[in-house]
N, C-alpha and C positions, 0 to 999 in steps of 0.2 A: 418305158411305157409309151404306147402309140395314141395320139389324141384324136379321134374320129369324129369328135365334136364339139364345137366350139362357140356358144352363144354369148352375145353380149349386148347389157342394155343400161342406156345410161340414167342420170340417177330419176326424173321423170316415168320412163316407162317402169324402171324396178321398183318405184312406191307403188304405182299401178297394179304393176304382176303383186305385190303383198298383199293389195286389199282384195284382188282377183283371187286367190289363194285361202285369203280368208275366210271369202264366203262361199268357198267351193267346201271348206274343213267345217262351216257352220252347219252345213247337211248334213254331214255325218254326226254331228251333238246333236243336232234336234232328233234323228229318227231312235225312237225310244227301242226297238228292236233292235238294235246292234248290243247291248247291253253292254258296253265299254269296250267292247273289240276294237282291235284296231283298225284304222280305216286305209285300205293297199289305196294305190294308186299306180297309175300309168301313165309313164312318161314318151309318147310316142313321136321319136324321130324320124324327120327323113330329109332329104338335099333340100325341098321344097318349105317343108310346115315343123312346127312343133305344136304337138296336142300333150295336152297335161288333160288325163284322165279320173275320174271317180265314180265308183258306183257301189250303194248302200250295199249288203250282202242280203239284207232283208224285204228291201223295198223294188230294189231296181232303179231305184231314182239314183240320175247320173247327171254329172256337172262335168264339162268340157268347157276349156278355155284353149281357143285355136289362133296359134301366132303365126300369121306368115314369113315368110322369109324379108320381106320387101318394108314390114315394119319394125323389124329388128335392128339397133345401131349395126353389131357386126355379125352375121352367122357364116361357119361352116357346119357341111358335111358331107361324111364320105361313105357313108354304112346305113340305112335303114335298121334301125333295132327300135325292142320294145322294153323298154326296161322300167321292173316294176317296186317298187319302195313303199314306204310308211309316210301316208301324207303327212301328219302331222310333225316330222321329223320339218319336213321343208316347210312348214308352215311355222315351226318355232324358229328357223334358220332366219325367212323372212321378215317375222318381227322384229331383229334387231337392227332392219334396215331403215333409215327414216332419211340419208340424204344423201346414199353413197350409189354409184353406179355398180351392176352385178356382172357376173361371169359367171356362169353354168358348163360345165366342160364336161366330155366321158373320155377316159382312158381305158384299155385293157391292154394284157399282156404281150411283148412282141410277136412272140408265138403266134398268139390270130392270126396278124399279118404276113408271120414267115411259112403259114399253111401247115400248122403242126396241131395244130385244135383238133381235140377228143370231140366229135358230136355229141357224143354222148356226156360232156362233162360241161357246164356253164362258164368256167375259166375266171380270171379272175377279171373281173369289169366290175369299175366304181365311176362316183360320178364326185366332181368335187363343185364346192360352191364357195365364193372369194366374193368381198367386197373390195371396191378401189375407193382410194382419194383423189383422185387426180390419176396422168397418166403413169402405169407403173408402180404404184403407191396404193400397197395390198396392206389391207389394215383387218383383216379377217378372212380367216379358209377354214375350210368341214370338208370331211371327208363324209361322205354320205350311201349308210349303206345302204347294198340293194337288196330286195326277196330273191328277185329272181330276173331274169333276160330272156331274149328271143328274139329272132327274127322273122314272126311271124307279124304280118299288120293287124290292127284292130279296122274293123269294121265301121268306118267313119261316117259312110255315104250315105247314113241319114242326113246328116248336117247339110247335105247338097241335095233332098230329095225337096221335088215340088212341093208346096202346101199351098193349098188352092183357096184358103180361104186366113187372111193376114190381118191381127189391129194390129196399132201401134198407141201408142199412149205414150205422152210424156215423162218426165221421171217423177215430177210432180204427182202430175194425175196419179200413175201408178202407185205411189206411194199412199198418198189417199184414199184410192180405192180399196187397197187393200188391206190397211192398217184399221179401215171403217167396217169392211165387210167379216176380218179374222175371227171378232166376236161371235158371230153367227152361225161360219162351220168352216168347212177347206177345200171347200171346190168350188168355184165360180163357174157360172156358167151367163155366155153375152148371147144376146141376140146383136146380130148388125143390121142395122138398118141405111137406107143411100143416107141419112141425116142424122141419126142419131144411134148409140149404142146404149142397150137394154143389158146391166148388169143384174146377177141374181143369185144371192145365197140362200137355202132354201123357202121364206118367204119375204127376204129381206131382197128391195129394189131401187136402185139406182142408174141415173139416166144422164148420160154424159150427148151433149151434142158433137156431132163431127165439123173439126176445125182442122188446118194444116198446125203442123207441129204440139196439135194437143193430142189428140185422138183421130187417128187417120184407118181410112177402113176399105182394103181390096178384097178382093171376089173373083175368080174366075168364073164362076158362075149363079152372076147377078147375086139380088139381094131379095128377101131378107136370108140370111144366112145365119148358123149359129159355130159355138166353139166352145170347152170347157178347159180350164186349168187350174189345176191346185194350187193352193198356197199353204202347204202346212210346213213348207221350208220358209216363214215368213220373214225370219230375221235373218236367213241368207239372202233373201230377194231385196231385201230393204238394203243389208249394205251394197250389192250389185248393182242396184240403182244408182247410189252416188257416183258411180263411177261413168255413167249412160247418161244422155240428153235425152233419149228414146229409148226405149225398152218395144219389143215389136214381140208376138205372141203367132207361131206360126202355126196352123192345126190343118188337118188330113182324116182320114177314115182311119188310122191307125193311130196315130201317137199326137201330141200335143207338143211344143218347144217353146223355148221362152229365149230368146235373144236379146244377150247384151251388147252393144256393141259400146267398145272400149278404146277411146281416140287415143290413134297411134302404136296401139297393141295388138289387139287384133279383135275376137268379141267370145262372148263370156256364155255358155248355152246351160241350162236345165231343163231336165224333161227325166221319162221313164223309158228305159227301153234296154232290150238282151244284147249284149255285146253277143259275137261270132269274132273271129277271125275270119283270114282271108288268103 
């Protein structure tokens, strides 16, 4: 078997990646239209990034957590692939983790690399997952299987596209903004202001002043400004929160993002939008 990739995170970041994990697998239980389906997922590799993918079948709501290379303890790779699995597989894989450093690895057949691969056939490519104790000191492995492979990219470069109009909000504030407004309905909508932001669940209003590190508010084109986002994944945003000192909310003429960023890992995104390939 040929290894094409090789990630490693020690035990720090691999609590991180479980609760990152978690609350990407809590969208898929809240959205009542999956009706017990299982929820795929996308594990997209390349030399540079690893993006762990989700998106509802019903809704379009999708969860991305993007690790770069630079924050990972050890990464290789040699192959760009997309390989796609049953989140919740890796999500119960995860839970048993509570103090041990992780390894994620892909192999496939030597055949790929001796240039003997059927295009037409998937071959055999698995991915295994191993906890350590220390170095060398493997205290659990899974073999984890796959749906399906590809080497075609997913469509990321929303994640890099402008939004010209950016809060930010504490993890605090977030929390109780949102936990206060859920009663009400599932879409928020802020007005920003240079001083202060105007939150609004249909007649329910709330008014947060702008400060550094509580509620912070850009504009590329001045103020007052507005911006809407849902919260009917509310108890995946709430545990995504613990993981964030700042939660930052990015919105466009198209789609809306919620940005977590996650020290040391990389950062944690929801939002709705159609994958493409590329």
């Amino acid at each position: 078997m040929w290894r094409w990739f090789d990630l490693r995170l020690e035990a720090p970041k691999a609590i991180s990646l479980k609760e990152a994990v978690g609350a990407m697998a809590q969208v898929a239980l809240t959205d009542i239209e999956l009706d017990g389906s299982p929820q795929k997922a996308n594990l997209c590799v390349t030399p540079e990034t690893v993006a762990l993918v989700s998106k509802t079948q019903a809704t379009d709501a999708v969860s991305v957590l993007l690790m770069p290379k630079q924050l990972m303890t050890s990464f290789k790779c040699y192959e760009s692939r997309n390989l796609q699995f049953n989140l919740e597989i890796l999500h119960r894989q995860l839970q048993l983790n509570n103090r041990h450093a992780l390894i994620l690895y892909g192999e496939v057949e030597s055949k790929d690399m001796l240039g003997y691969e059927d295009p037409d056939e998937p071959g055999d490519h698995v991915i295994f997952y191993e906890l350590e104790n220390g170095p060398d000191r493997m205290i659990h492995s899974f073999k984890m299987p796959l749906l399906s492979w590809n080497r075609d990219a997913m469509d990321l470069r929303f994640l890099a596209n402008q939004y010209p109009v950016r809060l930010g909000l504490s993890s605090a504030r977030f929390c109780e903004l949102i936990t206060d407004m859920d009663s009400f309905g599932c879409t928020v909508h802020a007005t920003l202001f240079e001083n202060e932001v105007l939150f609004r669940v249909v007649n329910y209003e709330r008014v947060f002043p702008t400060e550094p590190s509580r509620c912070e508010t850009e504009s590329d084109h001045g103020f007052p400004c507005a911006l809407k986002f849902g919260i009917q994944h509310i108890k995946a945003l709430l545990n995504a929160a613990t993981l964030s000192e700042m939660i930052w909310i990015w919105s466009s003429d198209k789609f809306t993002l919620l940005s977590f960023p996650i020290d040391g890992l990389g950062k944690l995104f929801f939002g709705h939008y159609k994958f493409t390939t590329i």
